[in-house]
C-alpha positions as CSV (number, residue, x, y, z in Angstrom):
1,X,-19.3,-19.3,-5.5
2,X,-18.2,-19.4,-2.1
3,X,-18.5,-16.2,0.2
4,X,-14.1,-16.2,-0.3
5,X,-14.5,-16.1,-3.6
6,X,-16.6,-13.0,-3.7
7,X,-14.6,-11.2,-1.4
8,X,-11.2,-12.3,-3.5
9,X,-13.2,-11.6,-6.5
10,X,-14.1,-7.7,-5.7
11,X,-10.6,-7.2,-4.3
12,X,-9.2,-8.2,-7.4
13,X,-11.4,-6.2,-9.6
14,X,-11.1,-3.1,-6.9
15,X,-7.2,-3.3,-7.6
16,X,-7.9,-3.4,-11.4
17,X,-9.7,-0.1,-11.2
18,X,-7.2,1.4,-8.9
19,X,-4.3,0.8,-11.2
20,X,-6.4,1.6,-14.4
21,X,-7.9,5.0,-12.8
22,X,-3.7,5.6,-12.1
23,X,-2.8,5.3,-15.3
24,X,-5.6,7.2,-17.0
25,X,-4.2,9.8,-14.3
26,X,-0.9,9.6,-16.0
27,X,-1.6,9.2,-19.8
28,X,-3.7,13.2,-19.2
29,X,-1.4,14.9,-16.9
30,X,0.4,17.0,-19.8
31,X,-3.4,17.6,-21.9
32,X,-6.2,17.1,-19.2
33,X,-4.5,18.3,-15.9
34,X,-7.9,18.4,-14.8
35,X,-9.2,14.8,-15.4
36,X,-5.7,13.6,-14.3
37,X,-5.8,14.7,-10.7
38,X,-9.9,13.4,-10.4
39,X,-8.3,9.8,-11.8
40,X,-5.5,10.2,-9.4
41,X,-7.3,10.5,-6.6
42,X,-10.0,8.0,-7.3
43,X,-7.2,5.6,-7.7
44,X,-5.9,6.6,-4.1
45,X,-8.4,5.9,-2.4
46,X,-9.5,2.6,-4.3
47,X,-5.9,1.2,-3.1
48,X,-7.2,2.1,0.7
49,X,-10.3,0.4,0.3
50,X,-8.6,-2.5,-0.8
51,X,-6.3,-2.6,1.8
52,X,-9.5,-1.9,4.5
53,X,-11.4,-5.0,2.3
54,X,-8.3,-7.4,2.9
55,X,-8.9,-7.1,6.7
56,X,-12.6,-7.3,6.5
57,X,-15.3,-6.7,3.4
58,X,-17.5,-4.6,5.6
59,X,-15.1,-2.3,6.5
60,X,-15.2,-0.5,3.0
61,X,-18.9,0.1,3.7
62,X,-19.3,3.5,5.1
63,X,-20.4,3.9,9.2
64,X,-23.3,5.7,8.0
65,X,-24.5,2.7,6.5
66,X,-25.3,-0.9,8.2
67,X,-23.0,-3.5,6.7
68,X,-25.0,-5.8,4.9
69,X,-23.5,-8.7,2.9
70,X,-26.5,-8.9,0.1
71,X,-25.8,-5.5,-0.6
72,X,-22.1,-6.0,-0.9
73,X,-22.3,-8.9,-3.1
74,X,-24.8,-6.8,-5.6
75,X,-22.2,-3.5,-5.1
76,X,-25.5,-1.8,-3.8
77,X,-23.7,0.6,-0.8
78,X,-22.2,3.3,-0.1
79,X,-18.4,2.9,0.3
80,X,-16.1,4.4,2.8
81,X,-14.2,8.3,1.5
82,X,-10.4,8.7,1.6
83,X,-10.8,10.5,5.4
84,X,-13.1,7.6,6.5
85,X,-10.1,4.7,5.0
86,X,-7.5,7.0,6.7
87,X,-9.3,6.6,10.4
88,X,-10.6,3.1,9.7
89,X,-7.2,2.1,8.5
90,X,-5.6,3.7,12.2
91,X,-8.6,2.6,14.4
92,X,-9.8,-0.6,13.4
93,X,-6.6,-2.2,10.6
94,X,-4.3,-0.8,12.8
95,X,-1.6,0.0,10.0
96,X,-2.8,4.0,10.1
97,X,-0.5,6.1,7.3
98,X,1.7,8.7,8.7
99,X,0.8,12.4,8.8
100,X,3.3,13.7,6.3
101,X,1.4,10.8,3.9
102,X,-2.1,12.2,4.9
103,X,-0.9,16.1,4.1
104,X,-0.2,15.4,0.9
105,X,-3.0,12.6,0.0
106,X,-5.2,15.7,1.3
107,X,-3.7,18.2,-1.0
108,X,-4.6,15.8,-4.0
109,X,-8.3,15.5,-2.5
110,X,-8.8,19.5,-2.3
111,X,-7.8,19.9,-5.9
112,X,-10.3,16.6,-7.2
113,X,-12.9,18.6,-5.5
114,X,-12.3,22.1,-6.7
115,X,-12.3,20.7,-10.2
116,X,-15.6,18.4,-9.9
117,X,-17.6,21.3,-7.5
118,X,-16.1,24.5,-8.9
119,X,-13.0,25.4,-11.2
120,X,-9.4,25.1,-10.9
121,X,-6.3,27.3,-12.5
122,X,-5.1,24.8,-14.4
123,X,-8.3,25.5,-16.7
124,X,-7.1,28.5,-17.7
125,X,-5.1,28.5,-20.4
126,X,-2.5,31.4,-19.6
127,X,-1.6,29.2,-16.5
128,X,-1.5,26.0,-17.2
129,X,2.0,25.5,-17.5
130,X,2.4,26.7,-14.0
131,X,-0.5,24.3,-12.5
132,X,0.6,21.5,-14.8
133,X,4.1,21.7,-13.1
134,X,2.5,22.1,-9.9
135,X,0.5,19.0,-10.1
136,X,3.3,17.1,-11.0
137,X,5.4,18.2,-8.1
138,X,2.1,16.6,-5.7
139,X,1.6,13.7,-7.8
140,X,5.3,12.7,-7.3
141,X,5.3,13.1,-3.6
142,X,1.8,11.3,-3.5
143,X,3.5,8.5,-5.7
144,X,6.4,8.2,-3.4
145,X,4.2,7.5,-0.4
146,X,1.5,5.7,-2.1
147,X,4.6,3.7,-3.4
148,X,6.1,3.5,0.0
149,X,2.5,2.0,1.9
150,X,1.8,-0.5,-1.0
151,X,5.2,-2.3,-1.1
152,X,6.7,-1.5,2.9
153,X,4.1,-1.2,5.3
154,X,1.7,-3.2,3.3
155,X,3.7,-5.7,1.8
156,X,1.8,-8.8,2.4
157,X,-1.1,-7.4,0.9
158,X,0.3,-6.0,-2.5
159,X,3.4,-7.7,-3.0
160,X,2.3,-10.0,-5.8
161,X,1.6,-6.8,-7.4
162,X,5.0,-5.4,-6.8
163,X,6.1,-5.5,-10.8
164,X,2.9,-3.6,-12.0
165,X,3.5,-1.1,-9.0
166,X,7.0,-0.1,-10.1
167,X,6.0,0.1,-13.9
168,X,3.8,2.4,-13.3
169,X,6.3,4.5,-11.2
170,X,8.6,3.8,-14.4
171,X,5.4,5.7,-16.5
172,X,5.2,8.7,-14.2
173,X,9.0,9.8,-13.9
174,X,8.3,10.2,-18.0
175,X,6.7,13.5,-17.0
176,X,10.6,14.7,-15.5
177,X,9.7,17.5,-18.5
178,X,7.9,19.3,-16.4
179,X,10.0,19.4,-13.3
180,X,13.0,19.6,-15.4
181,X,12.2,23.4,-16.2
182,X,11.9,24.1,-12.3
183,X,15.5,21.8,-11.5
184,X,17.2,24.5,-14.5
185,X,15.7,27.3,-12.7
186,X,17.3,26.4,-9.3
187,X,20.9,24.8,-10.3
188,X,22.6,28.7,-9.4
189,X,20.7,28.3,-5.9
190,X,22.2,25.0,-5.4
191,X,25.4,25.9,-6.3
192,X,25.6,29.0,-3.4
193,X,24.1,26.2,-0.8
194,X,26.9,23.7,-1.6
195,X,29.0,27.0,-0.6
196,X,27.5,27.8,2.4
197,X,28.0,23.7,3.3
198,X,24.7,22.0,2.9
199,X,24.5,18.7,0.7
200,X,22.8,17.9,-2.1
201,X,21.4,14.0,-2.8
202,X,19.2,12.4,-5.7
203,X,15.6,13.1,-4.2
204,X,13.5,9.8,-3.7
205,X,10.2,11.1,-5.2
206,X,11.4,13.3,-8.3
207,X,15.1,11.9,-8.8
208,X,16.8,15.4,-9.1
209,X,20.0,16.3,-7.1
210,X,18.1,18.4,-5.3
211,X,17.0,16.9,-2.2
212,X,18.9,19.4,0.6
213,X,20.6,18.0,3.9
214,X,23.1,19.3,6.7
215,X,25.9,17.6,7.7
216,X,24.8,17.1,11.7
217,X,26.0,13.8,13.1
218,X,23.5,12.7,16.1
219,X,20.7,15.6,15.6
220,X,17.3,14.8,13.6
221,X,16.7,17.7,11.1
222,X,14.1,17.9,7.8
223,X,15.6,17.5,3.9
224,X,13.9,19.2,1.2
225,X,13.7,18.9,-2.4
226,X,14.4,22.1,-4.1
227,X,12.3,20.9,-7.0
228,X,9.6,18.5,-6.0
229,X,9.4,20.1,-2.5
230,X,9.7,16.2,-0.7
231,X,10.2,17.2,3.0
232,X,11.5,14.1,5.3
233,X,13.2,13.7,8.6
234,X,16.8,12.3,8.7
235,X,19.2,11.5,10.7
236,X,22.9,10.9,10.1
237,X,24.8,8.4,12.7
238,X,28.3,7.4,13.0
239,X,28.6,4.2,11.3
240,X,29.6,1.6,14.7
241,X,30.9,-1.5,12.0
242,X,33.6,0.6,9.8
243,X,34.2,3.6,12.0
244,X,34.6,5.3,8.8
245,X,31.7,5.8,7.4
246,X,28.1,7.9,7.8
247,X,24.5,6.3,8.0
248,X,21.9,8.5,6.8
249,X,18.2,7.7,7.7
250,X,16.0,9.6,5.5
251,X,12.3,9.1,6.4
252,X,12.6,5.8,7.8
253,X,14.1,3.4,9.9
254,X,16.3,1.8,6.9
255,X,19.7,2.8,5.6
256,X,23.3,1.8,4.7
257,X,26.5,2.9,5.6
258,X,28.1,5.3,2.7
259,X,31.5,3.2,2.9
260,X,31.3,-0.4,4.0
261,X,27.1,-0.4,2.8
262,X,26.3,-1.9,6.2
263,X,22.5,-2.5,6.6
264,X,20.7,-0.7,9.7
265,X,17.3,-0.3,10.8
266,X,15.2,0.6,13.9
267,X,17.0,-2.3,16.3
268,X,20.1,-0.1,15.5
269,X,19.0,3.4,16.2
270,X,17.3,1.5,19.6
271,X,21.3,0.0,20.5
272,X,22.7,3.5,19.8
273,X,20.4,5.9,21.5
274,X,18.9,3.6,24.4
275,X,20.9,2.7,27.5
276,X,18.9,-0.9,28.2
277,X,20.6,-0.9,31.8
278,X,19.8,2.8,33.2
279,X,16.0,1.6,31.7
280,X,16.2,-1.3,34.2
281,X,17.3,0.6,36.7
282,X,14.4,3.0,36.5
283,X,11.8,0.9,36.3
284,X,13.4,-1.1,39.5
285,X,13.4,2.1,41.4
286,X,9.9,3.4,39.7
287,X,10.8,6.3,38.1
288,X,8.6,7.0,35.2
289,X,10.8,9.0,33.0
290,X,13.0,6.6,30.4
291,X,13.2,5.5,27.2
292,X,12.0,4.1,24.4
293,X,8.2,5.5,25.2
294,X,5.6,5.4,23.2
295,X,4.4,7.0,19.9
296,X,1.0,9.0,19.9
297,X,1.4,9.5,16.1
298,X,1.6,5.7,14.8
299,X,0.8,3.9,18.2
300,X,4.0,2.1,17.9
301,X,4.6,0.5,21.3
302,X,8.3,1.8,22.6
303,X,9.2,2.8,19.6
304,X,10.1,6.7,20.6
305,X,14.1,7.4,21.5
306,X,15.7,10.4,22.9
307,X,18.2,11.4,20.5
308,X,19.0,14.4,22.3
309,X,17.1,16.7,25.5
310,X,14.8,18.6,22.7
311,X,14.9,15.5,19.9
312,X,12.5,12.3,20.1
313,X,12.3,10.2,17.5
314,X,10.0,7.2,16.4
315,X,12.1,4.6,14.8
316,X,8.7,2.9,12.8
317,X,7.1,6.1,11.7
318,X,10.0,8.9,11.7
319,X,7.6,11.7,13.7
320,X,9.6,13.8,15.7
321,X,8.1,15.1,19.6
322,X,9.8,18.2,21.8
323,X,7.8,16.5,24.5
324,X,6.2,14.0,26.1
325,X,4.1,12.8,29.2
326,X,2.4,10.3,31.2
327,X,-1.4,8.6,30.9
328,X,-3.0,10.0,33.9
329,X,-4.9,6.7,33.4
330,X,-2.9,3.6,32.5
331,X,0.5,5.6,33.6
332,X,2.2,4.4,29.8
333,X,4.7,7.2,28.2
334,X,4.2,8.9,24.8
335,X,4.7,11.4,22.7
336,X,1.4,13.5,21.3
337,X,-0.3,12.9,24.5
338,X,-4.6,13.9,24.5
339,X,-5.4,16.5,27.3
340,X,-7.3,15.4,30.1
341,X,-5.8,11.9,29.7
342,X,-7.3,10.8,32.9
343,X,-10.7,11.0,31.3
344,X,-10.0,10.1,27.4
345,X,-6.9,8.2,28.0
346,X,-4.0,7.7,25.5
347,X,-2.9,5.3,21.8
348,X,-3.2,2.4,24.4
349,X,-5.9,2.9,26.9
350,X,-9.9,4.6,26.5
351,X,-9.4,6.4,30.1
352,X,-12.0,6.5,32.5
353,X,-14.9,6.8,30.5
354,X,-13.4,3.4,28.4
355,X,-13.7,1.6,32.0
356,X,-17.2,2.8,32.7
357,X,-18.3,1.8,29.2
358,X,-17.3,-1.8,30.3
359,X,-19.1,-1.7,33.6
């Protein structure tokens, strides 16, 4: 067997696991809440190591350990941990997950480890129904984002799995029970917020009408999900091809218009909020402050608008900066800038002590 081969041959039968630890996860979530969240999160992090294994094999091998091929090929190692995917996947990949992703894939790891090291709530019988609801509500919002990495941002890597991938989503929204009590419990609480003005949309993780929003045209603000808790950035823009209609962005750079179901994406928030000729005209007369600048959060390369004086935006990754500076070493804009750039430098430079290291 060629050394292809092997490598296809474990990714294969990595992805196996991942989707058979997922729907273990799913099959105990009402009985074992327990055993469901340790298979749910061994089935995270199996889908990062398979996206770290289609850049390279040895990157699922952990940095305390030389990578050796011998030991790959016999499974004798010690693999990477979901924090170690998460930097490797930023630092080396270069397809790094967003924070809000992170949060909530580290929620999932602190409750595997309470319940393999020490107890958790959900073992006690008087509140169970509770932390059975509970871990729904994270195991939704993980889904949604899992969902979101496997068949966006890493497309080419998953896509022949997309039909599996959407069956099991099909498996999990089964479990609605549980949120169901929780969406009865808050319809009053909806109905005074409608009142007072705010709207209420079908939430993308859960699929209540319970997913909160304002009405501000122009100004980036954060939904939330009354029953899942799902918080996202959004924005809401005039639509420029009906004049009728709005565009709502909700946690990424894709959306349609409400009336005439024009598509737009990042290249149209960049037209809207970016004035290409004042950028010229800045960089002609070398002044440092204009826009797009760089993101500090997903490394995206002049991906960052100015929506407004207090609101930045990243049209790849959806992070929203107050501010922003300047490399004291390579002089490139972003948002999330390290202090003491000079020396560390920024997303796109390793500073001065990056230069000595190369002399």
């Amino acid at each position: 067997m060629s050394k292809s081969e092997i490598i296809n041959n474990k990714f294969n039968r990595l992805i196996e696991n991942a989707f058979d630890f997922l729907e273990q996860s799913i099959i105990e979530l009402e009985n074992s809440p327990k055993f469901s969240v340790i298979h749910f999160h061994a089935s995270i992090e199996l889908f990062l190591k398979a996206r770290l294994m289609a850049e390279h094999w040895s990157l699922v091998i952990s940095s305390k350990k030389e990578a050796d091929w011998n030991s790959f090929v016999k499974g004798d190692f010690v693999s990477v941990s979901l924090e170690e995917s998460v930097r490797k996947l930023d630092k080396i990949v270069q397809s790094g997950i967003n924070s809000k992703t992170h949060d909530i894939f580290r929620k999932i790891t602190t409750h595997r480890n309470q319940m393999v090291h020490f107890y958790h709530a959900s073992e006690i019988v008087e509140e169970q129904g509770l932390q059975v609801q509970k871990i729904v509500k994270e195991q939704f919002i993980a889904w949604y984002f899992l969902h979101d990495l496997l068949l966006k941002q890493w497309n080419n890597t998953f896509n022949e799995y997309s039909e599996k991938i959407n069956k099991i989503g099909l498996k999990l929204k089964k479990h609605h029970l549980f949120l169901q009590v929780k969406y009865e419990e808050i319809k009053s609480r909806i109905t005074e917020l409608k009142a007072e003005g705010y709207k209420f949309y079908t939430c993308p993780s859960c699929d209540f009408d319970s997913n909160k929003h304002t009405d501000l045209i122009n100004e980036t603000y954060e939904s939330e999900c009354l029953v899942c808790d799902l918080n996202q950035i959004c924005l809401i823009i005039k639509c420029d091809k009906c004049s009728k209609g709005e565009v709502r962005f909700q946690g990424e750079p894709r959306a349609e218009c409400n009336i005439c179901k024009h598509s737009f994406n990042e290249d149209d928030l960049k037209e809207k909020f970016v004035d290409d000729s004042a950028a010229y005209m800045a960089i002609r007369d070398g002044i440092s402050n204009y826009f797009p600048i760089n993101c500090g959060a997903c490394s995206g390369y002049e991906t960052v608008i100015e929506i407004n004086k207090n609101d930045l935006l990243c049209v790849e990754c959806f992070d929203v900066s107050r501010s922003y500076g300047t490399c004291e070493w390579c002089n490139e804009q972003s948002t999330n800038l390290r202090e003491e750039s000079y020396v560390t430098g920024c997303e796109f430079c390793e500073g001065r002590m990056g230069w000595g290291r190369d002399d």
